[in-house]
N, C-alpha and C positions, 0 to 999 in steps of 0.2 A: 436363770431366774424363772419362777412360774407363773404363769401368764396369767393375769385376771378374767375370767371373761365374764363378768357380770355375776357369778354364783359366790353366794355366800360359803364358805369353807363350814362344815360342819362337823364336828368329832367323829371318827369313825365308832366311838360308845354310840354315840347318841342315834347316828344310823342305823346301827345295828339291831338300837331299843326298838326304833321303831320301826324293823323288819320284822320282830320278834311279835310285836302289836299286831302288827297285819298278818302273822300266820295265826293268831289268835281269834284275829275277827273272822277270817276265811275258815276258820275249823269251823270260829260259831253257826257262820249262816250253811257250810257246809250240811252241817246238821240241823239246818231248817228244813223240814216237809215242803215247803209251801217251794223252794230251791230246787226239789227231784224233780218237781214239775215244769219248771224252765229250764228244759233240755240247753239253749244257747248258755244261760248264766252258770249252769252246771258246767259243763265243759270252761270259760273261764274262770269259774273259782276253783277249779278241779287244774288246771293249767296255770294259776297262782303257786296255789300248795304246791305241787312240783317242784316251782321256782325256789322256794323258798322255804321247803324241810331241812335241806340239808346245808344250808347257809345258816338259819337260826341254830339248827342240832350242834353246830360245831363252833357259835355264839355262845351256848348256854356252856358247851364244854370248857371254851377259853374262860367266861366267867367263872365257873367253878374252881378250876384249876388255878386262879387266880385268887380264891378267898385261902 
């Protein structure tokens, strides 16, 4: 049986939507000017995307493949 530990169960859709949101917001500010200049933030939202191209890329395919 699987264990409660206090977190709310969430749809793995609905995770996913909003993986898909945050590589959305992270392309936006990516392509903020005012972002090239903050070398530290640059390197974590550049260390985001990483994380999270190719988990969304193959999100959007499941969805597709699914309509």
């Amino acid at each position: 049986m699987p264990q409660d530990h206090g977190q709310t169960a969430v749809p793995l859709d609905a995770r996913l939507d909003g993986l898909e949101a945050e590589l959305d917001e992270v392309e936006r500010l990516l392509a903020d000017p005012a972002v090239s200049s903050d070398t530290a933030r640059l390197v974590e939202l550049s260390r985001r995307h990483k994380e999270l191209v190719d988990v969304v890329a193959a999100w959007r395919d499941l969805r597709t493949a699914r309509a």
